[in-house]
Structure formats: C-alpha cells, structure tokens
MIZA-561442 format. One record per residue: residue number from 0; residue in one letter; x, y, z of N, C-alpha, C in turn. Coordinates in pm, whole numbers. Layout:
N
+-----+------+--------+--------+--------+--------+--------+--------+--------+--------+--------+
: pos : code :   n_c1 :   n_c2 :   n_c3 :  ca_c1 :  ca_c2 :  ca_c3 :   c_c1 :   c_c2 :   c_c3 :
+-----+------+--------+--------+--------+--------+--------+--------+--------+--------+--------+
: NUM :    A :      X :      Y :      Z :      X :      Y :      Z :      X :      Y :      Z :
...
+-----+------+--------+--------+--------+--------+--------+--------+--------+--------+--------+
//
This chain:
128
+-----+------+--------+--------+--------+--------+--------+--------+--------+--------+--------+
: pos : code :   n_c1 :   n_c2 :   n_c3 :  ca_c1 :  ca_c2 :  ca_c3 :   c_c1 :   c_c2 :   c_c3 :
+-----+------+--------+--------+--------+--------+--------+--------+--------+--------+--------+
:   0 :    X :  -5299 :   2473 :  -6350 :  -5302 :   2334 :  -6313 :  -5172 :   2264 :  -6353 :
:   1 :    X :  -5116 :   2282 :  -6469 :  -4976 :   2200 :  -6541 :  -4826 :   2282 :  -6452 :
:   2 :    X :  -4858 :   2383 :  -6408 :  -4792 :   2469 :  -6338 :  -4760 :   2390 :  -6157 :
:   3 :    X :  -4895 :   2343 :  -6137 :  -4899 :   2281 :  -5983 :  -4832 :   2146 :  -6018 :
:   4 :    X :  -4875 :   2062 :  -6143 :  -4815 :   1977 :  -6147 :  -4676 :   1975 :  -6152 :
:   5 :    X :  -4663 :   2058 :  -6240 :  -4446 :   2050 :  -6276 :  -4426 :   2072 :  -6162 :
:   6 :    X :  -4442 :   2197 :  -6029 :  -4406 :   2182 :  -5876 :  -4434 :   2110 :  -5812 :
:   7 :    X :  -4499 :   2028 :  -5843 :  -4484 :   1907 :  -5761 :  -4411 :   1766 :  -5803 :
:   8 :    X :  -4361 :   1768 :  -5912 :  -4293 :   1685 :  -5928 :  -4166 :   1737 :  -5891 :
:   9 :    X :  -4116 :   1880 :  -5960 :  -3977 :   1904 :  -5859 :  -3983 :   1887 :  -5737 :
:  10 :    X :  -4096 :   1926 :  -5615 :  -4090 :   1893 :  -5478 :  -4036 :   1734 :  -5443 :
:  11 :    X :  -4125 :   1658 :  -5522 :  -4111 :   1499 :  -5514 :  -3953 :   1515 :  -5549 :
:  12 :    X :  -3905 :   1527 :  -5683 :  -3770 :   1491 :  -5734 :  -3679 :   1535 :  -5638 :
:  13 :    X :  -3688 :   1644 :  -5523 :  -3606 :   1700 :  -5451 :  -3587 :   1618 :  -5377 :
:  14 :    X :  -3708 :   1533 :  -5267 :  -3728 :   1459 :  -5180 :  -3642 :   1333 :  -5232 :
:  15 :    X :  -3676 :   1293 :  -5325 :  -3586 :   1161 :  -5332 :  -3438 :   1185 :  -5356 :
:  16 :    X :  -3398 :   1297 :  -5425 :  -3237 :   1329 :  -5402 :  -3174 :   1352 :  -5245 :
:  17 :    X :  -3295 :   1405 :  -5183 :  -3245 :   1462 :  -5025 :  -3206 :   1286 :  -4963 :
:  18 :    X :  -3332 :   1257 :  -5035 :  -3322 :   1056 :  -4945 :  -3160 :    974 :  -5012 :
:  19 :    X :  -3163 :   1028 :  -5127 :  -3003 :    999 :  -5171 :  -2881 :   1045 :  -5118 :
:  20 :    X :  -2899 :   1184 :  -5103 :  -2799 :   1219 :  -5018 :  -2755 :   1181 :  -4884 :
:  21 :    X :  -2895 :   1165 :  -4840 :  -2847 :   1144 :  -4680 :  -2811 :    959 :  -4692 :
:  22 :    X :  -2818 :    905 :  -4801 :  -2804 :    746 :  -4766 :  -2668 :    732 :  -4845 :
:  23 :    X :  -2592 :    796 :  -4915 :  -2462 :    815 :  -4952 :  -2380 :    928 :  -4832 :
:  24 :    X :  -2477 :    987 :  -4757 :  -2362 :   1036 :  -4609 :  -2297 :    873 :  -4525 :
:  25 :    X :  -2447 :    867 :  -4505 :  -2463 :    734 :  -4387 :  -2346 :    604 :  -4454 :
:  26 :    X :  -2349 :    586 :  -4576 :  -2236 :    529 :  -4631 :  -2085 :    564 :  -4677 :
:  27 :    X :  -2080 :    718 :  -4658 :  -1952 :    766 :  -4630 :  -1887 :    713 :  -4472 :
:  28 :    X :  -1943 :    722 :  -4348 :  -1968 :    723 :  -4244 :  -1928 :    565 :  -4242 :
:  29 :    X :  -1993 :    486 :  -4320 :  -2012 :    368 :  -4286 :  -1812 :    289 :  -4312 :
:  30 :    X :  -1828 :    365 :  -4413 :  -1663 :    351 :  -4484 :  -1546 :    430 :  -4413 :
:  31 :    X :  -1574 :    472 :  -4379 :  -1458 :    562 :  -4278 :  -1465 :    481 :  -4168 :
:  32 :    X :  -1563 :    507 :  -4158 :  -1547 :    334 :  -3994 :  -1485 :    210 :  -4026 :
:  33 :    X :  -1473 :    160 :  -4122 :  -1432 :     85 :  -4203 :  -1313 :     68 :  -4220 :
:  34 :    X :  -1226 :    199 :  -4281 :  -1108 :    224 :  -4315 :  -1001 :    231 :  -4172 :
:  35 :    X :  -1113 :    325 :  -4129 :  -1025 :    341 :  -3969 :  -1009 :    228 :  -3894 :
:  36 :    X :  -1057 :    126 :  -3904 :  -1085 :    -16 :  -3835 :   -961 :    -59 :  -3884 :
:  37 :    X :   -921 :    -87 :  -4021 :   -858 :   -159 :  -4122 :   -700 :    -73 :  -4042 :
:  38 :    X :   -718 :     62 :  -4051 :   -606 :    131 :  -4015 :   -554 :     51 :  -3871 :
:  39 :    X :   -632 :     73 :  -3747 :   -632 :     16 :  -3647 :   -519 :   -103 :  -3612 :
:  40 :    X :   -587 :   -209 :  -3696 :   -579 :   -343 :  -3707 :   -428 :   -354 :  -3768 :
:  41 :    X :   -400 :   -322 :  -3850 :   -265 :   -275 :  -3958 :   -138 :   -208 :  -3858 :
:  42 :    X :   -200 :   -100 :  -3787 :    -94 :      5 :  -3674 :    -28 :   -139 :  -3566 :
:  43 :    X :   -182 :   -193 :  -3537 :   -144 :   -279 :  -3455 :    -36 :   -449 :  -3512 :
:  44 :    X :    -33 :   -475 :  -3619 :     27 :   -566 :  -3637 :    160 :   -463 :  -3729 :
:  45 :    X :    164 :   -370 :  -3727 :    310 :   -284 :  -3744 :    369 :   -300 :  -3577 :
:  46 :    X :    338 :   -276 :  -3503 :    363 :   -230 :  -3378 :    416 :   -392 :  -3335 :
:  47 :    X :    364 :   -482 :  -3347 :    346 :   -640 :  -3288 :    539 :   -659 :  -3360 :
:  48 :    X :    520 :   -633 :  -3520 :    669 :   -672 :  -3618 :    764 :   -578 :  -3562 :
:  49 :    X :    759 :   -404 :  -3516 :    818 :   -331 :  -3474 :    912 :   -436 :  -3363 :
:  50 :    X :    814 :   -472 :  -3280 :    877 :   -528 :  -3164 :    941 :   -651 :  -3169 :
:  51 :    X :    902 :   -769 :  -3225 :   1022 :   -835 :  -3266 :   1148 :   -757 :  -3393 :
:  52 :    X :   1143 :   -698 :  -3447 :   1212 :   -683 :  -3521 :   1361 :   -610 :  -3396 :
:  53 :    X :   1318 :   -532 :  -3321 :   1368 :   -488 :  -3225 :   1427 :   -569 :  -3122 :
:  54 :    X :   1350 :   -657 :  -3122 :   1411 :   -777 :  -3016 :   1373 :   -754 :  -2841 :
:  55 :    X :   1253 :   -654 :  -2841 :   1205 :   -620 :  -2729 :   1169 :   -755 :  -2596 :
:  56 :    X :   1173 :   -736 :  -2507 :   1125 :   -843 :  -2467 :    994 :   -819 :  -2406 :
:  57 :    X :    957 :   -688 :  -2377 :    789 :   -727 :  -2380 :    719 :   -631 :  -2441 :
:  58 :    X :    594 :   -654 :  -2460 :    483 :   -652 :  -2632 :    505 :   -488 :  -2597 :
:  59 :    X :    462 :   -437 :  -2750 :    458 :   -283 :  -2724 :    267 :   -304 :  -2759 :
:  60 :    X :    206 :   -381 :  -2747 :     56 :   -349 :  -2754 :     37 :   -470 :  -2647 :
:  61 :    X :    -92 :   -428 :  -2596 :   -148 :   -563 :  -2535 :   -284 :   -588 :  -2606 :
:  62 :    X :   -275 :   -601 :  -2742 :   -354 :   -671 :  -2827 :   -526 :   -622 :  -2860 :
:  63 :    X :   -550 :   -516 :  -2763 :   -659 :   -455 :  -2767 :   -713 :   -401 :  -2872 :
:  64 :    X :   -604 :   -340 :  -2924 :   -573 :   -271 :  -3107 :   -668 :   -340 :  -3158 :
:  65 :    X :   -606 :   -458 :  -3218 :   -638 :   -571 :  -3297 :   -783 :   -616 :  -3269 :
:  66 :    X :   -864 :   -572 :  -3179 :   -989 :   -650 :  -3133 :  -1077 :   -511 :  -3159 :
:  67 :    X :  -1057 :   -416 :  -3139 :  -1095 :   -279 :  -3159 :  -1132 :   -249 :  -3301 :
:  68 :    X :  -1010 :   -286 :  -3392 :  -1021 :   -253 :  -3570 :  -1103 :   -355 :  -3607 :
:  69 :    X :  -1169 :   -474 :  -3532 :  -1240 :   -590 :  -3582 :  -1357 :   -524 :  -3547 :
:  70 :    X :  -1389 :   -464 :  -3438 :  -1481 :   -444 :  -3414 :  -1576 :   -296 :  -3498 :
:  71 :    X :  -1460 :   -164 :  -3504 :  -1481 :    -85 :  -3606 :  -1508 :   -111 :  -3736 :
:  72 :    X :  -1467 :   -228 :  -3795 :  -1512 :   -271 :  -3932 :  -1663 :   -303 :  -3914 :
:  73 :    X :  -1668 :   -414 :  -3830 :  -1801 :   -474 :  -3843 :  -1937 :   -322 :  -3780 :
:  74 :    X :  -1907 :   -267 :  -3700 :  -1992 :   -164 :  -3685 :  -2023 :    -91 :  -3847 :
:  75 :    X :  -1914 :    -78 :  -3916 :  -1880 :     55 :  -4093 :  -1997 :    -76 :  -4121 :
:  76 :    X :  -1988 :   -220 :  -4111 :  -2095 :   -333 :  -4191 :  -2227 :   -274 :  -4129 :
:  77 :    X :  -2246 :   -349 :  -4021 :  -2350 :   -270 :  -3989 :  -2454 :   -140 :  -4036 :
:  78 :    X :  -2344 :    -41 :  -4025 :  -2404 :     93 :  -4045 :  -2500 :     98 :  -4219 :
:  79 :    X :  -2396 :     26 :  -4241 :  -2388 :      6 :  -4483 :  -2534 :    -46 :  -4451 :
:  80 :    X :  -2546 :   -177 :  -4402 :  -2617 :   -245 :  -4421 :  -2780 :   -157 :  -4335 :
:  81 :    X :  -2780 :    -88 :  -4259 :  -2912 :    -33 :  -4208 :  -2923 :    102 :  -4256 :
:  82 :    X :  -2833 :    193 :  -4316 :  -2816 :    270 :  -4366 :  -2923 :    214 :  -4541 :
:  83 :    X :  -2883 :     96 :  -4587 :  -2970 :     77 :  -4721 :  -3080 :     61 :  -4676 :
:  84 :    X :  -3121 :     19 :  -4590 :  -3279 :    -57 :  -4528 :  -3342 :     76 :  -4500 :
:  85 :    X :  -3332 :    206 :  -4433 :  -3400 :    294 :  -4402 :  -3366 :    401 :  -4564 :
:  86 :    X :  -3300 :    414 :  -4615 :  -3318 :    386 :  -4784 :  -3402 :    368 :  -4845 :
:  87 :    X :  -3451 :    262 :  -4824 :  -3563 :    172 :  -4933 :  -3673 :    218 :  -4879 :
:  88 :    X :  -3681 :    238 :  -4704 :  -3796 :    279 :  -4631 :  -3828 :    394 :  -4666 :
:  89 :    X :  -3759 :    484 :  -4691 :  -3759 :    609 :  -4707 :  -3824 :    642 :  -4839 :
:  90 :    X :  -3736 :    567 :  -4953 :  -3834 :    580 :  -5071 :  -3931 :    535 :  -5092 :
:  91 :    X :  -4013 :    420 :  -5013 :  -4116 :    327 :  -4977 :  -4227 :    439 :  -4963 :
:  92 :    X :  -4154 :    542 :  -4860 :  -4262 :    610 :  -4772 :  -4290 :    744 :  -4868 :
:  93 :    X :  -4208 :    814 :  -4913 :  -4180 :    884 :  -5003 :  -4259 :    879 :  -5157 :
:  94 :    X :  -4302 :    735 :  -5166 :  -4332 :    710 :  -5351 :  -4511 :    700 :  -5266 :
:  95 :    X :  -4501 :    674 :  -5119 :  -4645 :    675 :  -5129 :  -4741 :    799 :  -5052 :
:  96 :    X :  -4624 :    903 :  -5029 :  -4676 :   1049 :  -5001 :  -4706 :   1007 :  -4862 :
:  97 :    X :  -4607 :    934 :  -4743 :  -4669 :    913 :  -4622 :  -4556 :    863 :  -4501 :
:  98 :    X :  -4457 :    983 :  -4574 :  -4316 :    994 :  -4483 :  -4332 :   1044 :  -4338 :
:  99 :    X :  -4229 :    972 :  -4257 :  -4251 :    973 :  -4148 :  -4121 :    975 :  -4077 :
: 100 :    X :  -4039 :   1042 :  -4031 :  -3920 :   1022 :  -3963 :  -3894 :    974 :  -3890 :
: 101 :    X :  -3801 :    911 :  -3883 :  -3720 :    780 :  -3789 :  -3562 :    862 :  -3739 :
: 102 :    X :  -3555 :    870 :  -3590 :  -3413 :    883 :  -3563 :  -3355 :    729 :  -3539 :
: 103 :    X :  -3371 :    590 :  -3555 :  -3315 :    526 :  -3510 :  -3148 :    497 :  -3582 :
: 104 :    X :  -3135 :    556 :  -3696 :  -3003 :    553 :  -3738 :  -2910 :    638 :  -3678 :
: 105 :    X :  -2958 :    784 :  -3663 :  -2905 :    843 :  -3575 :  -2828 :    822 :  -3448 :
: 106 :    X :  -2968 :    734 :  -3370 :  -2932 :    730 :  -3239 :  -2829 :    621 :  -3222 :
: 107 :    X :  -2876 :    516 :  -3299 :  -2748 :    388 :  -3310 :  -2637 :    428 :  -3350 :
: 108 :    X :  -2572 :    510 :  -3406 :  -2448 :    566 :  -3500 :  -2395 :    666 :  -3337 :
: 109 :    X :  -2471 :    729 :  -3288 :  -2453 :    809 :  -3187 :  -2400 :    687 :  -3035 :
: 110 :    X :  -2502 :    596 :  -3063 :  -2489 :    543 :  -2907 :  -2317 :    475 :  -2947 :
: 111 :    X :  -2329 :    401 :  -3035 :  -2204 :    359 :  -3067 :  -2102 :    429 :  -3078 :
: 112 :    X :  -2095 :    538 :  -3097 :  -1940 :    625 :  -3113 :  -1899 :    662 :  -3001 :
: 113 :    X :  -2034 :    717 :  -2930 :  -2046 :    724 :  -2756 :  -2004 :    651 :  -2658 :
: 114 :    X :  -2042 :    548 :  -2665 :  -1962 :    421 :  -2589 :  -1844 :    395 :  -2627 :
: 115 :    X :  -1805 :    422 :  -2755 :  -1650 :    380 :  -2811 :  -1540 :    476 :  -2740 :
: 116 :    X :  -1579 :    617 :  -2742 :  -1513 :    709 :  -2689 :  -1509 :    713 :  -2536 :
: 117 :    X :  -1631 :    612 :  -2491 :  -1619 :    578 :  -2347 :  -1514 :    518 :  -2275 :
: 118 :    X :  -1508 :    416 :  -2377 :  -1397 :    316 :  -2362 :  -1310 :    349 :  -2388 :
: 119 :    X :  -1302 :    432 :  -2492 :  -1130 :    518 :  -2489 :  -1096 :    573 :  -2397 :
: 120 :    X :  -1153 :    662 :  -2330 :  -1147 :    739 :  -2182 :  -1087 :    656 :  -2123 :
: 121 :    X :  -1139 :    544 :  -2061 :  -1104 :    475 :  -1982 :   -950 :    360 :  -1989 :
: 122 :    X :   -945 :    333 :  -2097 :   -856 :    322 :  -2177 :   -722 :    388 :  -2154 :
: 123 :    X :   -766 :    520 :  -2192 :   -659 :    571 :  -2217 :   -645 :    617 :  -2066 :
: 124 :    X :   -663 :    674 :  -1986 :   -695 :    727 :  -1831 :   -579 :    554 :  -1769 :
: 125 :    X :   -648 :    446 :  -1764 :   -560 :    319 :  -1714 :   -406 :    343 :  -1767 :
: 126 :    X :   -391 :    351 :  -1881 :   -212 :    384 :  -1938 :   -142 :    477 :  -1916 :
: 127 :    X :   -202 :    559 :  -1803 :   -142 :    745 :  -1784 :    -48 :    674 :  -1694 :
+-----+------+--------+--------+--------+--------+--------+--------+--------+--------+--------+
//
C-alpha cells in the first residue's frame, strides 16, 4: 500500500514538472518572438540612418520592417500571457486528477507563424 502511494506521488510530481516544462518552452517561444521583433524593428531603423547617412535619395525600406517587429513583439506578449493561463489550467486540472488536453495553444502559435510566413511569401515574391 505505502509502495502504491510513493508511485503515485512520483507519477503526480512528474506530471506537474512535464506542465512546467512545457510552460517554460511556450515562454522560450514567447521570447524569441520577442527578441526577433525587437531585432526587426532595430535592422529597420539601422537601414532608415544607413540611408541618410549615405545621402540616398530614396528609402532603402518602405517601412514595413518597422510595423512587422511591432507586431512580432506583441504576438511573444500574447503567447507569455496565454501560455501562463493554460499553466494554471493545467495545474488546476492536474491537482484535481481530471486533465484534459487542449490544442488551442498549439493551434494559435501555428496559425500565426503560418500566416506570417504567408505574408512573407508574398512579400518577398512582390520585391523579386
């Protein structure tokens, strides 16, 4: 009987590290989106000084950059912020033995990168 118990508390203790791990991925994820945004935004106002500094007379960006790294940040917010909420759900569901899986982080993290790379296509395909 003390035998079933101690395995089942390691089973439990596993479960809530697995729920840790995967909510410190989702916030790696969330920060790299983040960073890369920040990068973005930065390339693009290097590129903006490049060109006056040069004395170009027309822009070496047409400002898209800059609206793109605003938008990659706030998605890395996003992600942080629903990434903790299915977190709490998780240990919610978890402390009361009545877990239930959810892809909706998945699919949102997916639809969004999906469409981003859409728009790059297209993007990049218009500048050839």
């Amino acid at each position: 009987m003390a035998q079933d118990a101690e395995k089942n508390e390691i089973d439990r203790t596993r479960e809530y590290l697995a729920n840790e791990r995967t909510f410190l991925a989702w916030m790696r994820t969330s920060i790299a989106l983040m960073g890369f945004g920040f990068v973005i935004v930065k390339f693009s106002l290097f590129l903006k000084q490049l060109s006056l500094f040069l004395k170009t007379t027309h822009s070496v960006t047409s400002g898209y950059s800059g609206i793109v790294g605003v938008i990659m940040v706030i998605i890395g917010i996003l992600i942080a912020i629903l990434s903790y909420i299915q977190y709490q759900k998780n240990n919610k569901q978890l402390k009361n033995q009545s877990f239930k899986p959810s892809s909706a982080m998945p699919l949102f993290t997916t639809c969004i990168i999906a469409i981003g790379g859409i728009v790059l296509i297209f993007y990049l395909l218009s500048s050839i």
